[in-house]
C-alpha positions in Angstrom: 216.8 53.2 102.0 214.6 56.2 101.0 216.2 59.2 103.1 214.6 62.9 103.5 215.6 65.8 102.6 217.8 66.8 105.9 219.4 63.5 105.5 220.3 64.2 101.6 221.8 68.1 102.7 224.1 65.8 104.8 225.1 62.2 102.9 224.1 62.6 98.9 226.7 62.2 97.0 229.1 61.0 98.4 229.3 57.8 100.6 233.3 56.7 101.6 234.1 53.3 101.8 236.3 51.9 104.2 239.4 54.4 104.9 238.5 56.8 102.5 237.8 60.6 103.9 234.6 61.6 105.3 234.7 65.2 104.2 233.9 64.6 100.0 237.7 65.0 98.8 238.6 67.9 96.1 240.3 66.0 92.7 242.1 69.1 91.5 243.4 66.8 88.7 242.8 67.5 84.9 243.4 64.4 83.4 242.7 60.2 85.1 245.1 57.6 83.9 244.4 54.4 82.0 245.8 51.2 82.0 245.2 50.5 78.2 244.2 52.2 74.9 241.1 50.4 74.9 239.7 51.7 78.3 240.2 55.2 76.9 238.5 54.5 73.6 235.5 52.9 75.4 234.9 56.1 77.2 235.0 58.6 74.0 232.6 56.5 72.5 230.6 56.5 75.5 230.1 52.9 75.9 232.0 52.7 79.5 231.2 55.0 82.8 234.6 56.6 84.0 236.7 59.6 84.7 239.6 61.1 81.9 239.6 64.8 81.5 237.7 66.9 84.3 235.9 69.6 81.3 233.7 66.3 81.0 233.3 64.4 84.5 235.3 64.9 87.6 234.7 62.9 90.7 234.2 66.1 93.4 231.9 67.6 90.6 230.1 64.6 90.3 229.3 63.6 93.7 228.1 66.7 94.6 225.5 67.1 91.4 224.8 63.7 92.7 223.7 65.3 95.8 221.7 68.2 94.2 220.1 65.4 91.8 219.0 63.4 95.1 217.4 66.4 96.8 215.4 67.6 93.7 214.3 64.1 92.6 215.7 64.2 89.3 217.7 61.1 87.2 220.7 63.4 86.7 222.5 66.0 87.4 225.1 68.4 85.5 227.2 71.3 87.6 228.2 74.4 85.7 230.8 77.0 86.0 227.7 79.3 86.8 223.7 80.1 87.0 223.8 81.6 83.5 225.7 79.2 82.2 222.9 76.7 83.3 220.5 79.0 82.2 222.2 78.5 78.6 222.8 74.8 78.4 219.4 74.3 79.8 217.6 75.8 76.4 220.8 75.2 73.8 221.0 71.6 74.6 217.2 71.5 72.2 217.3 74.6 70.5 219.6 75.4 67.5 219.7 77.8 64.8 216.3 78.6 63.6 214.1 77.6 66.7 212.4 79.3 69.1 211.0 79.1 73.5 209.3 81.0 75.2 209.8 82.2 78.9 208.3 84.3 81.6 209.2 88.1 81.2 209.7 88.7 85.0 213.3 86.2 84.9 216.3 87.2 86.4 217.5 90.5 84.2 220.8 88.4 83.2 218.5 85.6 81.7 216.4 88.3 79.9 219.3 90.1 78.3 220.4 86.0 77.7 217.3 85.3 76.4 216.4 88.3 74.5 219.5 89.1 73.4 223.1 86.8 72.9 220.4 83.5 71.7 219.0 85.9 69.1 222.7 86.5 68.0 222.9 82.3 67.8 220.1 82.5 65.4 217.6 81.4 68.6 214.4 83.4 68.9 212.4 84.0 72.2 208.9 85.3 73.2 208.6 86.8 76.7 205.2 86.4 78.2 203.3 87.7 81.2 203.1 84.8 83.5 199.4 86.9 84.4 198.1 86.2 81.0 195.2 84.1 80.2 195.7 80.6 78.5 195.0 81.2 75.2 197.2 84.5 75.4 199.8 82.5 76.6 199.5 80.0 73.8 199.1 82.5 71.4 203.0 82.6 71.8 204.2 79.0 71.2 204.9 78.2 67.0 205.4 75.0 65.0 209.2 75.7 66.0 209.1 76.1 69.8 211.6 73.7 71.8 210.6 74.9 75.6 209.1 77.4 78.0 211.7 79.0 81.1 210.3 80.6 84.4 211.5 80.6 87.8 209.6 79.6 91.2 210.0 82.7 92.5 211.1 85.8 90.3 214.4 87.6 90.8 213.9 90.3 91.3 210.3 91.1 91.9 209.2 87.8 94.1 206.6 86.7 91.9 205.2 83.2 92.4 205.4 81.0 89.3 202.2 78.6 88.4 204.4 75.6 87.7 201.3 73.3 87.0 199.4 75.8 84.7 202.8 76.4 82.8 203.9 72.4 82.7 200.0 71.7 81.3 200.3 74.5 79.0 204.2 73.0 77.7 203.0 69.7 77.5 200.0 70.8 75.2 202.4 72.3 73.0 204.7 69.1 72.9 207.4 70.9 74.8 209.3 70.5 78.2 209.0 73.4 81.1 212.2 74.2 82.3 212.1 76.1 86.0 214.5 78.0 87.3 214.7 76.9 91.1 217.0 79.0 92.3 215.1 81.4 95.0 212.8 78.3 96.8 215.7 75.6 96.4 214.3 71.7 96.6 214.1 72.4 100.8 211.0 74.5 100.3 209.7 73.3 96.3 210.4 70.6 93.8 208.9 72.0 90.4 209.6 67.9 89.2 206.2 67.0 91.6 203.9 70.0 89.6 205.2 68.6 85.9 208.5 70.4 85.2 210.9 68.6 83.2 214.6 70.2 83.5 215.4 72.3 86.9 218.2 74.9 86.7 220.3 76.6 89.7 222.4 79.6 90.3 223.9 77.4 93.3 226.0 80.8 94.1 222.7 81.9 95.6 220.9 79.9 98.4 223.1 76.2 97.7 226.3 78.4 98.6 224.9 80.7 100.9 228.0 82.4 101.9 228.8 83.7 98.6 232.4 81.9 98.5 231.5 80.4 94.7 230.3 80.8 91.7 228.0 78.3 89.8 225.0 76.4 88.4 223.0 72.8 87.9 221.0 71.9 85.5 218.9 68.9 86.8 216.2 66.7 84.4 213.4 64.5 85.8 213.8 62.4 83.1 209.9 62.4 82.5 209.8 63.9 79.2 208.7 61.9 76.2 211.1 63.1 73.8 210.7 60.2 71.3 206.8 61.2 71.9 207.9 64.4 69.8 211.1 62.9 68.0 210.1 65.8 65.0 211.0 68.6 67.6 213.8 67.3 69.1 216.3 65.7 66.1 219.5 66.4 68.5 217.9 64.2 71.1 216.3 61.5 68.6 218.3 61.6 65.7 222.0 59.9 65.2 225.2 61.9 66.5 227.9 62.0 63.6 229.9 63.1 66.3 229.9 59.9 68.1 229.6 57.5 65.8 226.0 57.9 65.3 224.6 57.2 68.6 221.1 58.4 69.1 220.5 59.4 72.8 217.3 58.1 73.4 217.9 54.7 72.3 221.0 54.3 74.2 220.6 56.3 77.2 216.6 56.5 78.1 215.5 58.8 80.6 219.2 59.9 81.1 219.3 61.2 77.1 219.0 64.8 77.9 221.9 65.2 80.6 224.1 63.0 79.0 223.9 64.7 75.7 224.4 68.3 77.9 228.1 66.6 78.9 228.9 64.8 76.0 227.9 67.2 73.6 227.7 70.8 75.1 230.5 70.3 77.9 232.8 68.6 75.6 232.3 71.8 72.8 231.7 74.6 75.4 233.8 73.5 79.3 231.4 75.9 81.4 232.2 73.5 84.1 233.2 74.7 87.7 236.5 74.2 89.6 236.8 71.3 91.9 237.2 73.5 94.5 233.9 75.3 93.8 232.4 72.3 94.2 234.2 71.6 97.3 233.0 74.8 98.7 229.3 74.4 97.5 228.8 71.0 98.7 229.9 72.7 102.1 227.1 75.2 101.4 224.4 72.4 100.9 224.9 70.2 104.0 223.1 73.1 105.9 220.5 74.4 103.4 217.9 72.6 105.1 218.7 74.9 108.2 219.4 78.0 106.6 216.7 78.3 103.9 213.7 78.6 107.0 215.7 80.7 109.3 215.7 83.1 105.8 212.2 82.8 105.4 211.0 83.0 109.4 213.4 86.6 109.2 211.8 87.6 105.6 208.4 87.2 106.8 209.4 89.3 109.6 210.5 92.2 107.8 207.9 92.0 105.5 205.3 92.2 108.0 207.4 95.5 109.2 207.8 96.9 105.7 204.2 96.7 105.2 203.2 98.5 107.8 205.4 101.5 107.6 204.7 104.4 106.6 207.9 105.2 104.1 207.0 102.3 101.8 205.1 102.3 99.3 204.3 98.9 98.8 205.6 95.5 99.3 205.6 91.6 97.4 206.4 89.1 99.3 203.9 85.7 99.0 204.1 85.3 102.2 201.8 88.5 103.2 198.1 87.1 103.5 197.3 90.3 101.4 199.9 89.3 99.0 198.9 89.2 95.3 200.6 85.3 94.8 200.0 84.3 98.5 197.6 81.5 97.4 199.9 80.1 95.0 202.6 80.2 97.6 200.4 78.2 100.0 200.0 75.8 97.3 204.0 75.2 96.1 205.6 77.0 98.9 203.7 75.8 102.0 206.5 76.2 104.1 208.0 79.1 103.3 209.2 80.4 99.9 213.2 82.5 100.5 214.4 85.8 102.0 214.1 87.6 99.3 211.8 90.9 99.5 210.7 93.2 96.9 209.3 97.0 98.0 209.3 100.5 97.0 209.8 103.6 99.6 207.4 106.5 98.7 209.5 109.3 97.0 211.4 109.2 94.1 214.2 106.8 92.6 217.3 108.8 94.7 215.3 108.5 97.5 215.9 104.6 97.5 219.5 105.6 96.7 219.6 107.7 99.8 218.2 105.0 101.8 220.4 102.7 100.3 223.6 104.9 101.1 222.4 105.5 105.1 222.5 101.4 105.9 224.5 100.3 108.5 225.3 96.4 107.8 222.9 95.7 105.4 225.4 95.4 102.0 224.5 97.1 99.1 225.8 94.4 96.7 224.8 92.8 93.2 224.6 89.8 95.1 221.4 88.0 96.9 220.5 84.7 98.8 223.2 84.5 100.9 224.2 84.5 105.5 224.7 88.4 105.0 221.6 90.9 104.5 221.7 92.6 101.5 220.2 95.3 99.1 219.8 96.2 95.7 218.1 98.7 93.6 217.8 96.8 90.1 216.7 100.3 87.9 220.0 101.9 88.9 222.1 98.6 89.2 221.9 95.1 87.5 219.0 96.9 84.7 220.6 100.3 84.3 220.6 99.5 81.1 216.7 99.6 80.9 214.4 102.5 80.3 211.6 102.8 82.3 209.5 100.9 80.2 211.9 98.0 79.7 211.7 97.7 83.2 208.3 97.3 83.4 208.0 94.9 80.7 210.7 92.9 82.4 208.4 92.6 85.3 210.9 95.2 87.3 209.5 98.3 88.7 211.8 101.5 88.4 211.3 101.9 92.2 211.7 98.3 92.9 214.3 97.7 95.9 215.0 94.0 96.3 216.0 93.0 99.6 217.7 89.9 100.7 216.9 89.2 104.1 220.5 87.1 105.8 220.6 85.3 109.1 221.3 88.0 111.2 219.1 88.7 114.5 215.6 90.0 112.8 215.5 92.5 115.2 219.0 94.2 114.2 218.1 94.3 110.4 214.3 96.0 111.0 216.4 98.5 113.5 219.0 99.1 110.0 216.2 99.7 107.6 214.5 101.5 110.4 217.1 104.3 110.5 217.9 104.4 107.2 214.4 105.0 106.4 214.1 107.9 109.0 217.8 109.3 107.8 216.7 109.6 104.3 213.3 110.8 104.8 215.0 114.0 106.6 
């Protein structure tokens, strides 16, 4: 039975049998036991399904990337111990020393330090492009080498909307897969897998959580990429595994050959995988995200309405202005709403956002975003201090840039915080 997204917040995942526990149970267990030496052996060769040490598969973990898998339409799923470690894992499971993606330069700033920095050290090369670009500037950037292209739906943190059918058209031309960072819209209001991505990744602390009680990530794969199509490109997918035996993924796994060589290869090497607990806690997060995520956006389009007409700011993005720059691409992937989070700048100078900042009431100045509580952050003196000016800019960030994450609270109480915080600092 085919069941909607409400349905899949609720029952993906996990399904208990006669007298087993409705809520999904936590297996805080490291190891599973095993009746003979054959039944292990069968599952290090990866020729049986099954459970024996939790860095590689554990049952909580599993049932709720199950659940994740289900609402984003994908043919599997793998949790991680966090967004950046999906991030990672989503590009390192086909790149290697010597190759080359390229991604979006308005990504989250942890990605583009990631990205632009730690892969390089791994011998990885990256070209950031403007998303705003034409075609053949974009293409201008892919070589014989490149293994991908990253962007998210909506940009952290400037709110920018992401083309995901240009960018999957321009990929696929180039014989790679798109990989979308999903993060901000979350499968309730966009599934990049219907516009031609191939691989979605998650910070679930953000939006999946929403009550920031856990860290983590998902990586998710359609399983729609031809990867024997381009076997030349992609030798780790298509190629024998000396580590097991010399199984090639493809042949034996199919449409499951990128996620199952994430666990058996990078999991097994690497164990970025989260506590059963976390999951526990996430998968408590997700059974409401189909109410939460519009009661975000309905308060979001509120304030942004407000912010736009006041006459402290300077300016505002959010797609869901009618006079917003990526409003027509948000009608076309985020028709019912895109996330809570705002971008703006107050007129004034950057310690007059810090002033601002310091004179909230509620609202949290925290590094954190996407979550029940209403918070604030100034990126240039915060998460990208370590950026000049211009690195900022390139990075898609603006110096005055204040990104706002609009909570569940009454709307009404959140305007009336920024409200006198404004009219405080401007004093």
């Amino acid at each position: 039975m085919k069941k909607n997204l409400e349905t899949l917040c609720i029952h993906g995942g996990w399904r208990p049998k006669k007298g087993e526990p409705q809520q999904l149970p936590i297996i805080q267990s490291t190891t599973f036991r095993y009746e003979t030496s054959e039944q292990m052996a069968r599952l290090f060769d990866l020729e049986d399904e099954g459970y024996f040490y939790t860095r590689l598969q554990n049952p909580t973990n599993d049932a709720v990337a199950a659940k994740i898998n289900a609402l984003e339409g994908g043919v599997g799923c793998v949790l991680t111990s966090s967004g950046q470690a999906a991030s990672f894992y989503a590009v390192f499971n086909i790149c290697q020393a010597g190759d080359h993606f390229v991604t979006s330069n308005n990504i989250y700033g942890g990605t583009f330090n990631l990205f632009g920095v730690t892969m390089k050290k791994l011998g990885i090369d990256c070209s950031f492009v403007d998303p705003d670009w034409d075609d053949d500037r974009i293409r201008a950037a892919f070589r014989p080498n490149t293994k991908c292209f990253f962007g998210e739906t909506i940009s952290n943190p400037g709110g920018n909307v992401f083309d995901i059918e240009r960018f999957a058209r321009l990929a696929h031309e180039a014989g790679v897969p798109l990989i979308v960072d999903n993060t901000f819209a979350t499968p309730i209001n966009c599934r990049p897998f219907e516009w031609g991505a191939d691989i979605v990744t998650h910070s679930t602390t953000k939006y999946m959580d929403g009550h920031a009680a856990q860290v983590g990530g998902a990586v998710v794969d359609s399983g729609n990429f031809d990867w024997e199509a381009h076997a030349g490109k992609f030798p780790g997918l298509t190629t024998p595994d000396e580590s097991y035996h010399g199984l090639t993924y493809t042949k034996a796994f199919g449409k499951k050959a990128y996620v199952t060589k994430l666990v058996s290869q990078l999991m097994r090497d690497l164990g970025s995988i989260p506590a059963p607990q976390n999951s526990f806690l996430l998968n408590l997060g997700l059974e409401t995200l189909h109410l939460r995520v519009p009661r975000h956006c309905q308060n979001a389009q509120r304030v942004a309405e407000w912010l736009e007409q006041n006459p402290h700011v300077a300016w505002v993005n959010y797609c869901g202005l009618p006079s917003n720059k990526y409003y027509a691409l948000a009608q076309k992937y985020l028709p019912d709403g895109s996330c809570g989070v705002i971008a703006f700048g107050l007129k004034g100078s950057r310690e007059d956002a810090i002033r601002f900042m310091d004179n909230l009431d509620f609202v949290s100045i925290v590094t954190h975003v996407a979550d029940a509580r209403t918070c604030v952050l100034h990126p240039a003196s915060h998460t990208h201090r370590q950026l000049s000016d211009d690195q900022l800019r390139e990075a898609g960030v603006a110096p005055d840039l204040i990104r706002l994450s609009v909570g569940l609270e009454n709307v009404d109480d959140i305007i009336a915080d920024l409200r006198q915080a404004m009219e405080k600092s401007a004093t």
